[in-house]
DOKE-968501 format. One record per residue: x, y, z of N, C-alpha, C in turn; chain; residue in one letter. Coordinates in steps of 0.05 Angstrom, whole numbers, plus 32768, in hexadecimal, padded with zeros to 4 digits. Each point is the difference from the previous one (the first is absolute). Layout:
# DOKE-968501
nxx X	nyy Y	nzz Z	caxx X	cayy Y	cazz Z	cxx X	cyy Y	czz Z	c A	r a;
...
# end
This chain:
# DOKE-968501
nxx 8011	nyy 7FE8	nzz 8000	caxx 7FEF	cayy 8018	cazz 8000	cxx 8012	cyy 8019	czz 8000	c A	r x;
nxx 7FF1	nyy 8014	nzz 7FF8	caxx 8012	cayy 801E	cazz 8007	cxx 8007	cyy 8004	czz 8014	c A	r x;
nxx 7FF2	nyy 8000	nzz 8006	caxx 7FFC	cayy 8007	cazz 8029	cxx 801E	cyy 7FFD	czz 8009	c A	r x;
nxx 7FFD	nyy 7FD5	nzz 7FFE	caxx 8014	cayy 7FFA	cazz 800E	cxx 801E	cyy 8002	czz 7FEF	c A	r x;
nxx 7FFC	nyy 8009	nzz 7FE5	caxx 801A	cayy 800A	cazz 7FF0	cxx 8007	cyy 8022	czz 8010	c A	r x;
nxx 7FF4	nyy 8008	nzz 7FF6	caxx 8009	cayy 8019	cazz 8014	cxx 800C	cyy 7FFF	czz 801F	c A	r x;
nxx 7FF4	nyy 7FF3	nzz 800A	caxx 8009	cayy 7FFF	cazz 8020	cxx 801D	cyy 7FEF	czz 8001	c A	r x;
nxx 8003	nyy 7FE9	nzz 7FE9	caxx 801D	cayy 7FF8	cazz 7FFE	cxx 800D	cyy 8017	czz 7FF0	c A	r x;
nxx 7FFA	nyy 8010	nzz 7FFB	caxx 8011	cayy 8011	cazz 7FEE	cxx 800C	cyy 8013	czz 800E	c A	r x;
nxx 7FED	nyy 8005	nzz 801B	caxx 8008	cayy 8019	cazz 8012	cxx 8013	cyy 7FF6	czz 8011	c A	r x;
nxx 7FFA	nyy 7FE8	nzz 800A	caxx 8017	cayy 7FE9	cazz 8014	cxx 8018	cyy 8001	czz 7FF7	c A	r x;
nxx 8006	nyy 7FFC	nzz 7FF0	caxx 8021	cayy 7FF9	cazz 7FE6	cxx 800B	cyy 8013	czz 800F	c A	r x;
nxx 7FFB	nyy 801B	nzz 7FF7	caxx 801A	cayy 8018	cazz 8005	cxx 7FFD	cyy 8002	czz 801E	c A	r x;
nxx 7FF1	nyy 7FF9	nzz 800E	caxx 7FFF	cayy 7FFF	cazz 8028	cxx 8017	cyy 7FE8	czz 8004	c A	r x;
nxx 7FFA	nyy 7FE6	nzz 7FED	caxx 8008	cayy 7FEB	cazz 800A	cxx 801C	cyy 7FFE	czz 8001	c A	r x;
nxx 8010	nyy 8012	nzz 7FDE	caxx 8016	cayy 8006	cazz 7FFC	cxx 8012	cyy 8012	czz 8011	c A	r x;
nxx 7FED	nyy 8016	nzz 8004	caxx 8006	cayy 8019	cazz 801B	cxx 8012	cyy 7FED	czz 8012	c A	r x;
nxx 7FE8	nyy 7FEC	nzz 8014	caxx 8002	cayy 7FF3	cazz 8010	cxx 8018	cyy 7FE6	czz 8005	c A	r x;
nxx 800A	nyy 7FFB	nzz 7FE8	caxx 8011	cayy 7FF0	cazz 7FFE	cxx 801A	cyy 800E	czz 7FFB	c A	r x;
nxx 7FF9	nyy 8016	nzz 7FFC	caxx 8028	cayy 800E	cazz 8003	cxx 7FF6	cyy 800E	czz 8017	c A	r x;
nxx 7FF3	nyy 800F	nzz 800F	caxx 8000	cayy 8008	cazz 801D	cxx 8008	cyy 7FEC	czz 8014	c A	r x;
nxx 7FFC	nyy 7FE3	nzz 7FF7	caxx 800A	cayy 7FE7	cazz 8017	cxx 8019	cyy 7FF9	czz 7FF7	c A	r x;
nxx 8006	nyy 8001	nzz 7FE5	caxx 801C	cayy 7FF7	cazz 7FFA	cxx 8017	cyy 801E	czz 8007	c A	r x;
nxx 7FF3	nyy 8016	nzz 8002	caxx 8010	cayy 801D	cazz 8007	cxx 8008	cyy 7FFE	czz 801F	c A	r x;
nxx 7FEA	nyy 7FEF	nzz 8009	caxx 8005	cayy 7FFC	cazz 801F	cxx 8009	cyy 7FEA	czz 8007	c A	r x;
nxx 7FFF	nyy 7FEE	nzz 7FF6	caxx 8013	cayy 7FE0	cazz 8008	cxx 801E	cyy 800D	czz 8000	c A	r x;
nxx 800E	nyy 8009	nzz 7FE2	caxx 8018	cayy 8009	cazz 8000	cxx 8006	cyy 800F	czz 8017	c A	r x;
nxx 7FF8	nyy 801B	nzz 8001	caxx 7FFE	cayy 800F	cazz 8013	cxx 8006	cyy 7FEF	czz 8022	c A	r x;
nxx 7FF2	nyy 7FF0	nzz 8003	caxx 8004	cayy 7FF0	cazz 8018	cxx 8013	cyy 7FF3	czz 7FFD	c A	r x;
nxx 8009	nyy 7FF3	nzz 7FEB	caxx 8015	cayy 7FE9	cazz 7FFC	cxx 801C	cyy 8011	czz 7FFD	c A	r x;
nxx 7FFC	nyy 8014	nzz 7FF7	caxx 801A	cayy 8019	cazz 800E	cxx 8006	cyy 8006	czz 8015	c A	r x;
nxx 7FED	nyy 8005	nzz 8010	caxx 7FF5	cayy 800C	cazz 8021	cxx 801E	cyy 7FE4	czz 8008	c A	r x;
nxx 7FF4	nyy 7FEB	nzz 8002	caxx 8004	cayy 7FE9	cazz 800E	cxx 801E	cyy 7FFB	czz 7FE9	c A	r x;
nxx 800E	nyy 800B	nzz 7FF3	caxx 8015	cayy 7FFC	cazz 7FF5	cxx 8011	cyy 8018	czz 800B	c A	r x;
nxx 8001	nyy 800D	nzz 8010	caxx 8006	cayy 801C	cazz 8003	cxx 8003	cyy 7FF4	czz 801D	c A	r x;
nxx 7FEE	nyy 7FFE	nzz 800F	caxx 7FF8	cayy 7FF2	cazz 8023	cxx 8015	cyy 7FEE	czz 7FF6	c A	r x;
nxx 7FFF	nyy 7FF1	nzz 7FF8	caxx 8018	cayy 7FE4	cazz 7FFD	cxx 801E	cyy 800A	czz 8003	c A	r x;
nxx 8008	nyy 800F	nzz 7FED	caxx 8018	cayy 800B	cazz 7FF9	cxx 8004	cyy 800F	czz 8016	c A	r x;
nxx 7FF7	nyy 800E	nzz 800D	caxx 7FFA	cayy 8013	cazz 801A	cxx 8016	cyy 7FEC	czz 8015	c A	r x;
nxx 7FEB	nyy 7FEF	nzz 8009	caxx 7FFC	cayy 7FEE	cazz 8012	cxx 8019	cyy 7FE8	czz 7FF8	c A	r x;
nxx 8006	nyy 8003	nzz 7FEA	caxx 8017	cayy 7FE3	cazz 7FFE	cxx 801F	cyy 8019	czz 8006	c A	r x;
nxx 7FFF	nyy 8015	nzz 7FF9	caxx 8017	cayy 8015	cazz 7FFF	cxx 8005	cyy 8003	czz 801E	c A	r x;
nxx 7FE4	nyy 8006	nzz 8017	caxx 8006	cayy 8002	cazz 801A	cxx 8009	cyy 7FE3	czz 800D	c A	r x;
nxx 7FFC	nyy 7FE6	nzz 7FF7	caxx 8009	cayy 7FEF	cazz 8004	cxx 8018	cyy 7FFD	czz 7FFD	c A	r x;
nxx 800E	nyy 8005	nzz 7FE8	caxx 801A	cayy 7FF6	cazz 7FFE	cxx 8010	cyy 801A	czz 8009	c A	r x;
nxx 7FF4	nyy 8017	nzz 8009	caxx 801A	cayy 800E	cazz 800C	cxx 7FF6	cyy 7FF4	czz 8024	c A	r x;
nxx 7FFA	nyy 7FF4	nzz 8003	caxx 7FFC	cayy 7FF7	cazz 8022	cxx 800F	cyy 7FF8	czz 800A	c A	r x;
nxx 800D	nyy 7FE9	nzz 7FE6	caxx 801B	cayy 7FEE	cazz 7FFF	cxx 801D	cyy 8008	czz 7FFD	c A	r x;
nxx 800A	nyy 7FFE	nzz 8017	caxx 8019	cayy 8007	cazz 8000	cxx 800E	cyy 7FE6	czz 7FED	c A	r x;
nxx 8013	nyy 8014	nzz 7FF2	caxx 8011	cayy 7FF5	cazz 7FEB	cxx 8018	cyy 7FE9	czz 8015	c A	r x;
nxx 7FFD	nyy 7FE7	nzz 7FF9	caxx 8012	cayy 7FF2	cazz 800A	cxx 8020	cyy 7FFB	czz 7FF4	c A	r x;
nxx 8008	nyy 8007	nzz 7FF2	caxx 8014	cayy 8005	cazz 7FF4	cxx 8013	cyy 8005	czz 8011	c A	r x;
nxx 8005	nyy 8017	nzz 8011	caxx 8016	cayy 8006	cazz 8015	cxx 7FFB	cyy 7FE9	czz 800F	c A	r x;
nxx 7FE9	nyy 7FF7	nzz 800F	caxx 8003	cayy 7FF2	cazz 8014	cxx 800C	cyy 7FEA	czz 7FFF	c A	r x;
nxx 7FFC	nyy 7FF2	nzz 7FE9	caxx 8005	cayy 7FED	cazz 7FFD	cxx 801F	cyy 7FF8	czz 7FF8	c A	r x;
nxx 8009	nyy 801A	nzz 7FF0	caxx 8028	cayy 8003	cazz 8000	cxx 800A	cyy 7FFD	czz 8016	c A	r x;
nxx 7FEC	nyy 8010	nzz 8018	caxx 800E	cayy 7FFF	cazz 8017	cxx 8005	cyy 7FE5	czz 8012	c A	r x;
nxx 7FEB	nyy 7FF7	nzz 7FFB	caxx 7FFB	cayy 7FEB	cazz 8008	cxx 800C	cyy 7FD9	czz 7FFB	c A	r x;
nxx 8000	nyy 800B	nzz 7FE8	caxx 8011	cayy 7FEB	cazz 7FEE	cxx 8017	cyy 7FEC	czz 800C	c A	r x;
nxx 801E	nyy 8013	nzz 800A	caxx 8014	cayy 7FF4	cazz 800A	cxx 7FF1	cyy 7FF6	czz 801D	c A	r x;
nxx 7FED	nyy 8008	nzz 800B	caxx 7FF7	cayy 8006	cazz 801B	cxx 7FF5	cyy 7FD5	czz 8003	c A	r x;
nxx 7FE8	nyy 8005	nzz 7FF0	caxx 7FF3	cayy 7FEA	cazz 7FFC	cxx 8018	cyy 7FE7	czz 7FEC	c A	r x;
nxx 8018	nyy 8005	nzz 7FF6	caxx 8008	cayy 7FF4	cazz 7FFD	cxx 8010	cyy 7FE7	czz 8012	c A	r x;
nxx 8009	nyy 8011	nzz 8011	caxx 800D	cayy 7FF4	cazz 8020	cxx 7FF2	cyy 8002	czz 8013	c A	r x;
nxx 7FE3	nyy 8001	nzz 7FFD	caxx 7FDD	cayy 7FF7	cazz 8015	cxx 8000	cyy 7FED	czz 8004	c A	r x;
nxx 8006	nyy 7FEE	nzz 801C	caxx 7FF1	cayy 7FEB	cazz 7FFD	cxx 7FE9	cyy 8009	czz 801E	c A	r x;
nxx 7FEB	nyy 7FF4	nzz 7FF7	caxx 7FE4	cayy 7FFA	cazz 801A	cxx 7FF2	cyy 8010	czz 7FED	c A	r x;
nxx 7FE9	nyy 7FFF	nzz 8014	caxx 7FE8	cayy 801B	cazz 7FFC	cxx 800A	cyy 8017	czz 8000	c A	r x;
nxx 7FF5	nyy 8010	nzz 7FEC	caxx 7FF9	cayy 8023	cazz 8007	cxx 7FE7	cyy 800C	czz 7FFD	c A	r x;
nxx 7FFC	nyy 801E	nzz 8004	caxx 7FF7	cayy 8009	cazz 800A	cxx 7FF2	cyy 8015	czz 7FE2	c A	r x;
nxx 7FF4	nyy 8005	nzz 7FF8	caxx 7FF6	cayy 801B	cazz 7FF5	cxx 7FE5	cyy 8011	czz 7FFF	c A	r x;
nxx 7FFB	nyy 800F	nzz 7FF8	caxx 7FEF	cayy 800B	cazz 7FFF	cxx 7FEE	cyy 7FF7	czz 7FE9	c A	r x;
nxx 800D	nyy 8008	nzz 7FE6	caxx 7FFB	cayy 7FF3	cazz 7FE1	cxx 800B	cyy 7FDB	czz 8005	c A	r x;
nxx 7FF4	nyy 7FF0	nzz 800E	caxx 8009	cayy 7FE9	cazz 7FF9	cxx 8003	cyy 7FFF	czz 7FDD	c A	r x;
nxx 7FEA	nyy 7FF9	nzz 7FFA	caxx 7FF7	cayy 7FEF	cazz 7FED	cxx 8009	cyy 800D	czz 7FE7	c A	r x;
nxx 8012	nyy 801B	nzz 7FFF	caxx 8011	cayy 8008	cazz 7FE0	cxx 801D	cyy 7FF8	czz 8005	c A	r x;
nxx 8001	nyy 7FF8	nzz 8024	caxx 8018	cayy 7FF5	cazz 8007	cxx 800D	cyy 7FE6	czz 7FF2	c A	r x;
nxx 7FDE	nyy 7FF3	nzz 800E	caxx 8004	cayy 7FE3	cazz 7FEF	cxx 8001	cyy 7FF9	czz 7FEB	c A	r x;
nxx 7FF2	nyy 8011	nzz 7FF3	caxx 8007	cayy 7FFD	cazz 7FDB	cxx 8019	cyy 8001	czz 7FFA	c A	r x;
nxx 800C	nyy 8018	nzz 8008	caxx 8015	cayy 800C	cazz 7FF5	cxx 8020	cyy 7FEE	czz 7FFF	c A	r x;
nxx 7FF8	nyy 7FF5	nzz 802B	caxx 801E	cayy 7FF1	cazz 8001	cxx 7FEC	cyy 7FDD	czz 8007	c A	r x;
nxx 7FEF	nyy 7FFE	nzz 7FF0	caxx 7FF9	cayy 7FDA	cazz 7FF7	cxx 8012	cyy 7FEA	czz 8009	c A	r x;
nxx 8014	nyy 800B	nzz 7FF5	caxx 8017	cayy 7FEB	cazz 7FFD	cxx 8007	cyy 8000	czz 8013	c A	r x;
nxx 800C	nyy 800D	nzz 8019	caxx 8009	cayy 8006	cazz 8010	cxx 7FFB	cyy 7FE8	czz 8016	c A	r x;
nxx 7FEA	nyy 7FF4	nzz 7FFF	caxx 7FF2	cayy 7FF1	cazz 801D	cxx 7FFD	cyy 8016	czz 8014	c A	r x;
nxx 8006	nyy 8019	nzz 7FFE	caxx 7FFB	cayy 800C	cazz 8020	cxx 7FDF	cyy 8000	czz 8002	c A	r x;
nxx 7FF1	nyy 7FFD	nzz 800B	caxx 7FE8	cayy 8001	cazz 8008	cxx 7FFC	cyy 801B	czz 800A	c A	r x;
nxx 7FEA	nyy 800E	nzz 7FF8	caxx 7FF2	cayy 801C	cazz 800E	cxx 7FF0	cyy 7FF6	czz 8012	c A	r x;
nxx 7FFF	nyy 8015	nzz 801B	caxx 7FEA	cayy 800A	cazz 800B	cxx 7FF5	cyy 8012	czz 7FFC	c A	r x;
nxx 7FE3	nyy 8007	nzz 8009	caxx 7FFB	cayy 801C	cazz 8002	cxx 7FFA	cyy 800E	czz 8016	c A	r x;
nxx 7FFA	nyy 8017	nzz 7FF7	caxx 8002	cayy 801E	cazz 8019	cxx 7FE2	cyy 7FF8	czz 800D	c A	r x;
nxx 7FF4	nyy 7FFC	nzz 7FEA	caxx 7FDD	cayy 8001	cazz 8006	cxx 7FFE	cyy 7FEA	czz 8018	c A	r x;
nxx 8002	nyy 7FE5	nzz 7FF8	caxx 7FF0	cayy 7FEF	cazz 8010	cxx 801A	cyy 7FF0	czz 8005	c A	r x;
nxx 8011	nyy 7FF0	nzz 801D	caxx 8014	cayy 7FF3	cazz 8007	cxx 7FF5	cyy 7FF0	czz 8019	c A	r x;
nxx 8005	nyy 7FEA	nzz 7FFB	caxx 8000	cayy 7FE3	cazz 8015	cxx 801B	cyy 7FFE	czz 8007	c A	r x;
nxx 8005	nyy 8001	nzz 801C	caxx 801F	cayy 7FF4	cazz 800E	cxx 7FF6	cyy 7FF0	czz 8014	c A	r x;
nxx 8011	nyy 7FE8	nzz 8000	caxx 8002	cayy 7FF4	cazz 8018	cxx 801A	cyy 8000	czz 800D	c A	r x;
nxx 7FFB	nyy 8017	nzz 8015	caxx 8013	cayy 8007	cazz 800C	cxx 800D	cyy 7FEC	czz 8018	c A	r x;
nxx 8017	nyy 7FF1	nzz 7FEE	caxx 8019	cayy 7FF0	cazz 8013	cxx 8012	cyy 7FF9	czz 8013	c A	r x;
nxx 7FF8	nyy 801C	nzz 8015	caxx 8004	cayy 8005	cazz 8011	cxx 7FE0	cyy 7FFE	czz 801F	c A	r x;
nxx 7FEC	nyy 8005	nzz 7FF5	caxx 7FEC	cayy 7FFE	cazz 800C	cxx 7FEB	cyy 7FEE	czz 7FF9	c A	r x;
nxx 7FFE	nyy 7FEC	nzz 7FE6	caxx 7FF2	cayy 7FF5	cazz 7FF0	cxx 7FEA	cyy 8003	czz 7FF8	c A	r x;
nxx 7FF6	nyy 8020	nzz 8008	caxx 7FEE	cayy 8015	cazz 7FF4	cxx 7FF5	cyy 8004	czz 7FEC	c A	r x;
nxx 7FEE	nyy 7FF6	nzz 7FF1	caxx 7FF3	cayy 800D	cazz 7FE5	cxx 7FFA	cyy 801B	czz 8003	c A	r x;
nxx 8014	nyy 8018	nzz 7FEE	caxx 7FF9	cayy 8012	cazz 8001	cxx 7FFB	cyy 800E	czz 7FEC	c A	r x;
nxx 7FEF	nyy 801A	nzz 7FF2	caxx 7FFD	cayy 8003	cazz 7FEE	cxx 8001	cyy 801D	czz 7FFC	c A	r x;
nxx 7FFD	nyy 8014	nzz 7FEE	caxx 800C	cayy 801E	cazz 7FFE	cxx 8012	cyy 800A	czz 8002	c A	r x;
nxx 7FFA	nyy 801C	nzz 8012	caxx 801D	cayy 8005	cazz 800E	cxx 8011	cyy 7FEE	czz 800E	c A	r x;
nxx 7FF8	nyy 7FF8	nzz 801A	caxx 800A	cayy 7FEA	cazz 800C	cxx 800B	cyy 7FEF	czz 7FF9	c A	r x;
nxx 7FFC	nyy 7FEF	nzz 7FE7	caxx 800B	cayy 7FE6	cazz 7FEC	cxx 801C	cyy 8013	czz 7FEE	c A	r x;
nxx 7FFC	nyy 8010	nzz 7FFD	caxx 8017	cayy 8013	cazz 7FED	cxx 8015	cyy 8004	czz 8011	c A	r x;
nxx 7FF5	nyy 800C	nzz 8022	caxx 8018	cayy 8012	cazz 8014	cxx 800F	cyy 7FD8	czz 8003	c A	r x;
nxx 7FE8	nyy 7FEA	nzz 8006	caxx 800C	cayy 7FE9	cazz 8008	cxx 8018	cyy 7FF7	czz 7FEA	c A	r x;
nxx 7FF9	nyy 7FFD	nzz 7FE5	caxx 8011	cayy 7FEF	cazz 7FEA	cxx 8017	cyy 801A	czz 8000	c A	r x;
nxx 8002	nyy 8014	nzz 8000	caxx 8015	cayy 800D	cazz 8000	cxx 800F	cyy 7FFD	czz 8015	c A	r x;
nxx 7FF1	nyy 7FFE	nzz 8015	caxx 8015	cayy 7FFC	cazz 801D	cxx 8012	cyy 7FE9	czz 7FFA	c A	r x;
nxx 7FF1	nyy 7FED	nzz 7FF4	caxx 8006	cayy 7FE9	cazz 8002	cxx 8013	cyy 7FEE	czz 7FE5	c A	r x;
nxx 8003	nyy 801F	nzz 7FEF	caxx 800F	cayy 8001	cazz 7FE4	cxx 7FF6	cyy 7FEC	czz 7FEA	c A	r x;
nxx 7FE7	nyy 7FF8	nzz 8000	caxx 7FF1	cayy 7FF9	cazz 7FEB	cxx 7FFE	cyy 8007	czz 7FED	c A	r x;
nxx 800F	nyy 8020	nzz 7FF7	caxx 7FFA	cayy 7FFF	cazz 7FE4	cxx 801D	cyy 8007	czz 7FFC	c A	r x;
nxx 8002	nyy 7FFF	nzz 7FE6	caxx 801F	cayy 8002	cazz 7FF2	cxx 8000	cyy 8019	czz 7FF9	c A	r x;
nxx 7FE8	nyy 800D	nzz 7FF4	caxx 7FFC	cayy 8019	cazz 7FF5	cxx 7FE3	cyy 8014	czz 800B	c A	r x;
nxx 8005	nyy 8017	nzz 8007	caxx 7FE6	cayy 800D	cazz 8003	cxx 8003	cyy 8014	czz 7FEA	c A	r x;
nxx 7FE8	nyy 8008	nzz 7FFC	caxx 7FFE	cayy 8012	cazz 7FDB	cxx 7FDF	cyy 8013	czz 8013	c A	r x;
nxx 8008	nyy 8016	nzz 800A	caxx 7FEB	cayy 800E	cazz 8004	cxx 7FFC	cyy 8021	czz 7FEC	c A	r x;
nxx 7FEC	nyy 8011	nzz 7FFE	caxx 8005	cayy 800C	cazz 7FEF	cxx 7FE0	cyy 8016	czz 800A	c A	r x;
nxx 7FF5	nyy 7FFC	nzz 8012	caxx 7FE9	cayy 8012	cazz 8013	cxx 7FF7	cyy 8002	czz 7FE0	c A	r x;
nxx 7FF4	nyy 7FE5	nzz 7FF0	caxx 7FF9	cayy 800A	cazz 7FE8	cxx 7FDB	cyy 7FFA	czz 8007	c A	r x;
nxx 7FFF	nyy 7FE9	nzz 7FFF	caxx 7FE2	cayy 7FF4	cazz 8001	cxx 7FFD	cyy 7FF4	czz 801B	c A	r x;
nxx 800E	nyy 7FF4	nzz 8010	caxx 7FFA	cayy 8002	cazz 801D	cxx 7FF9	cyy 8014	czz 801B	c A	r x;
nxx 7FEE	nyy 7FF2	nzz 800E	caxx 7FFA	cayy 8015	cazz 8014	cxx 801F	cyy 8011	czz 8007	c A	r x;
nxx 7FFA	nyy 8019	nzz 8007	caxx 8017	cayy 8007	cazz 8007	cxx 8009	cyy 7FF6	czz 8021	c A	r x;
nxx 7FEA	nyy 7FF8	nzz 8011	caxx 800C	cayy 7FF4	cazz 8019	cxx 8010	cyy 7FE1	czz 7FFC	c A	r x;
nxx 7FFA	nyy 7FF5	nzz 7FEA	caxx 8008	cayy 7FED	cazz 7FFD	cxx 801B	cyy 7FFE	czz 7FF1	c A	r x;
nxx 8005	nyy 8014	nzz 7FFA	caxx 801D	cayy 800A	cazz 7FEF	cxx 800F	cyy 8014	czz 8010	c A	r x;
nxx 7FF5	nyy 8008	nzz 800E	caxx 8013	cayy 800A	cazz 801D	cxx 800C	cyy 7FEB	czz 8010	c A	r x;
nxx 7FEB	nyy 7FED	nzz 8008	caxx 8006	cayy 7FED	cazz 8011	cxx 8019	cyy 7FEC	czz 7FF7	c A	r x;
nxx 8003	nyy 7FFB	nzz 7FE7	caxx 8005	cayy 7FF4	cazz 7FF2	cxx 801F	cyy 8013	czz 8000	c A	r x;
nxx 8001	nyy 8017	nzz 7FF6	caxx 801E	cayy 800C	cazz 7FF7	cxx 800C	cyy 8004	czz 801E	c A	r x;
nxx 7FF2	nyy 7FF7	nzz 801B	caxx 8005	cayy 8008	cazz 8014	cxx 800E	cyy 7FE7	czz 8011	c A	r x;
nxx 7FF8	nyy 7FE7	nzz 7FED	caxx 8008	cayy 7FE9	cazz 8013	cxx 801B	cyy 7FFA	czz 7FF9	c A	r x;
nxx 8002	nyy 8009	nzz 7FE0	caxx 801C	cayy 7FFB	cazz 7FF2	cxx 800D	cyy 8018	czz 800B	c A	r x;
nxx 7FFA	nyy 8014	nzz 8005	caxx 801C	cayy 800D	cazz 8003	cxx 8005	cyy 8002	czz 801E	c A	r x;
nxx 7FEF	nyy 7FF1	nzz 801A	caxx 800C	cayy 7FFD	cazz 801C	cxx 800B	cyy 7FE6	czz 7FFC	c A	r x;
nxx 8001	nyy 7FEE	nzz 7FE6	caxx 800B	cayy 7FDB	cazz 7FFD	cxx 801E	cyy 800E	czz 7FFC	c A	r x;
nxx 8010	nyy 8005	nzz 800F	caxx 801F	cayy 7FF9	cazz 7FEE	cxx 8007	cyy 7FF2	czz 7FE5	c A	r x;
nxx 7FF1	nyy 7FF0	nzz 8005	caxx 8008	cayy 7FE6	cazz 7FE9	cxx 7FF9	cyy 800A	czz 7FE5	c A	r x;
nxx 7FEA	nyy 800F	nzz 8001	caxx 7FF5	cayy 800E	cazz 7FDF	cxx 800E	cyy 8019	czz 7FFC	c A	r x;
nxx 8006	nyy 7FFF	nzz 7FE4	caxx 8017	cayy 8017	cazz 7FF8	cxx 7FEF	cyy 800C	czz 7FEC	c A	r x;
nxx 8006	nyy 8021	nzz 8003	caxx 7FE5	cayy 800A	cazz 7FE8	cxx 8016	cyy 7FFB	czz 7FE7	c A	r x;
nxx 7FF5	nyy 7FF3	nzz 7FE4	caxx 8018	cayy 8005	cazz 7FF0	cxx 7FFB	cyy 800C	czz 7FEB	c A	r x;
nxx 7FEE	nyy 800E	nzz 7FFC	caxx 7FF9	cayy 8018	cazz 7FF4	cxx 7FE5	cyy 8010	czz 7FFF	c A	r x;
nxx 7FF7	nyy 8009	nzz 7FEF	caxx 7FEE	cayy 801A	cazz 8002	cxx 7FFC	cyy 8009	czz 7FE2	c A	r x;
nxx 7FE4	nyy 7FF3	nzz 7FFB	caxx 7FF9	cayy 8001	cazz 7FDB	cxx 7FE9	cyy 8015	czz 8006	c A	r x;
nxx 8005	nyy 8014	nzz 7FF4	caxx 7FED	cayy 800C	cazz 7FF5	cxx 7FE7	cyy 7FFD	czz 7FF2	c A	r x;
nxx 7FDE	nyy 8003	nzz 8005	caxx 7FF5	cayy 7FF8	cazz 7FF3	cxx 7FF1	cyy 801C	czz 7FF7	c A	r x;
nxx 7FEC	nyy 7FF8	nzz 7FF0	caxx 7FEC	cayy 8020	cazz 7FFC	cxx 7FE4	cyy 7FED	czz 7FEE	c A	r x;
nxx 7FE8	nyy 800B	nzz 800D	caxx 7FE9	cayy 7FF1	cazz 7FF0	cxx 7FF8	cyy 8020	czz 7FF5	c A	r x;
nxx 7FF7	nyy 8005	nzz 7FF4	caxx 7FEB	cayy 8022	cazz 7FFC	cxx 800D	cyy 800F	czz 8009	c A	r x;
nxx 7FF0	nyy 8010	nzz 8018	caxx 8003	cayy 8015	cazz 8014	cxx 8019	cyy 7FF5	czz 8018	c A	r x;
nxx 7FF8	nyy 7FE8	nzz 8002	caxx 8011	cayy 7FF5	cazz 8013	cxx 801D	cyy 7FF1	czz 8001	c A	r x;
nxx 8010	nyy 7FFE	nzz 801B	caxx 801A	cayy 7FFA	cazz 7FF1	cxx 800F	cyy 7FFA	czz 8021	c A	r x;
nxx 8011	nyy 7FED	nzz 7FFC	caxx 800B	cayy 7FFA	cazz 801A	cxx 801D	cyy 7FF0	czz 7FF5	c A	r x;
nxx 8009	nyy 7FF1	nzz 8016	caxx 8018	cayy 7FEC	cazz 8002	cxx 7FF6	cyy 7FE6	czz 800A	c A	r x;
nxx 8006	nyy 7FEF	nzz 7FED	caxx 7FF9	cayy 7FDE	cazz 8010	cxx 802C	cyy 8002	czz 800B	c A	r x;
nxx 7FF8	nyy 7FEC	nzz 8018	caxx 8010	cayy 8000	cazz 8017	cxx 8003	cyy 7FE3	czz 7FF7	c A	r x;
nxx 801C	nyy 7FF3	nzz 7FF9	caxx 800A	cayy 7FE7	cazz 8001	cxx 801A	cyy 7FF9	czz 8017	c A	r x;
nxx 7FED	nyy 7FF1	nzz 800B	caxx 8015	cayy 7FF1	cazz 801A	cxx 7FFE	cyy 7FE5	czz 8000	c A	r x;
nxx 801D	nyy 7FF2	nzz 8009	caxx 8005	cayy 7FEA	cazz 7FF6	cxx 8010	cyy 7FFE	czz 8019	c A	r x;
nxx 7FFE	nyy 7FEA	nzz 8009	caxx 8006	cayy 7FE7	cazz 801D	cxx 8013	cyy 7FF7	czz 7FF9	c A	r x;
nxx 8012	nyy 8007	nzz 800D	caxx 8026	cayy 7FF6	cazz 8003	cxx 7FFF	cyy 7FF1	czz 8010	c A	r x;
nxx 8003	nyy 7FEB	nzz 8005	caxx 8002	cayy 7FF1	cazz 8018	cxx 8022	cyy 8001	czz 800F	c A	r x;
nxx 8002	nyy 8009	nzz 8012	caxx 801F	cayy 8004	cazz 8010	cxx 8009	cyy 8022	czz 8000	c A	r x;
nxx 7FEF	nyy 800F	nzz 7FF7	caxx 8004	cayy 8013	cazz 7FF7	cxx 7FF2	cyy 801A	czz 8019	c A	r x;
nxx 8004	nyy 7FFC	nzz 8018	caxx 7FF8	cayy 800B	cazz 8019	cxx 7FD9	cyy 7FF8	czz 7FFA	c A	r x;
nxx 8007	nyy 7FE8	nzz 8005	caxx 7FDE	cayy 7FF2	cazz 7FFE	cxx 7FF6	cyy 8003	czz 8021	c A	r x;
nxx 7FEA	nyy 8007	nzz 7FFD	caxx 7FF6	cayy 8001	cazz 8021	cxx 7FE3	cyy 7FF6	czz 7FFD	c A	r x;
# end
C-alpha cells in the first residue's frame, strides 16, 4: 500500500541517521577506553622501579650467597638470579621458627628473630612497597646484628618518588653478635 510505502520511506533516512549516531558513539567510547588504557598502563609501568642497578649490585653479592635472603621485591629477585638456588623471602608476610625458643613467629618478630639468628645471607630493603614499620624494624635489626655489613646503597626512583634500596650481607666471623 502507499501508506505503508511512505512510512518505510520516512524510516530509511532516521534508520541511517541512527546507525552512524551509534557507530559515532561506539568509536567514540572505544577511544575513551583506549586513552583510560594507555593512561593507566603508563602510571603502571612508571610505579616500577627499574631493576637494572639493583641487580649489578647485587650480582657478585648473590654470587657468594649461600642460605635464605631477604627482600622487598622478592619475586624480580627470583627471576633475575634463578640460577643462583638462593631462595627469597619477603618483607610482607615471614614464618620463623625461632631456634633458640622453638617459637613460631611471624612479622616483625620472625624478621628481628631470623636476623638475630643470621638466617638470611642477604637483606634487600628499599621503604619501597612495605609498611614502613616493617622496614624500619627490619633496617634496625641489621644494623644493631654486627654480623650484617651494609654493602651498598642503589638508588631507586618510581614517578614522583625515589629512594635507596639498602644491601646487607652476613659475614660470618666478621664481629657477629
Amino acid at each position: 500500500s502507499i501508506a505503508g510505502y511512505g512510512l518505510a520511506a520516512l524510516t530509511r533516512p532516521a534508520a541511517g541517521q541512527a546507525r552512524r549516531v551509534v557507530a559515532g558513539l561506539a568509536v567514540a567510547a572505544l577511544a575513551a577506553m583506549g586513552v583510560t588504557g594507555a593512561v593507566a598502563a603508563t602510571d603502571h609501568y612508571d610505579d616500577w622501579q627499574n631493576a637494572t642497578t639493583l641487580t649489578a649490585a647485587l650480582s657478585p653479592l648473590v654470587a657468594r650467597s649461600h642460605g635464605p635472603s631477604l627482600a622487598e621485591e622478592p619475586s624480580v629477585l627470583a627471576y633475575y638470579f634463578r640460577k643462583s638456588g638462593v631462595i627469597w623471602s619477603s618483607t610482607f608476610v615471614f614464618k620463623y621458627q625461632d631456634p633458640a625458643t622453638g617459637a613460631l613467629l611471624t612479622g616483625i618478630p620472625a624478621y628481628a628473630a631470623a636476623i638475630r639468628q643470621h638466617y638470611f645471607s642477604l637483606v634487600v630493603i628499599g621503604f619501597t612497597t612495605t609498611t614502613v614499620a616493617a622496614d624500619r624494624a627490619i633496617d634496625q635489626a641489621v644494623r644493631q646484628n654486627r654480623g650484617y655489613h651494609l654493602m651498598a646503597s642503589v638508588p631507586w626512583s618510581s614517578g614522583p618518588h625515589s629512594g635507596h634500596y639498602l644491601i646487607w650481607r652476613y659475614q660470618p666471623g666478621n664481629g657477629s653478635s
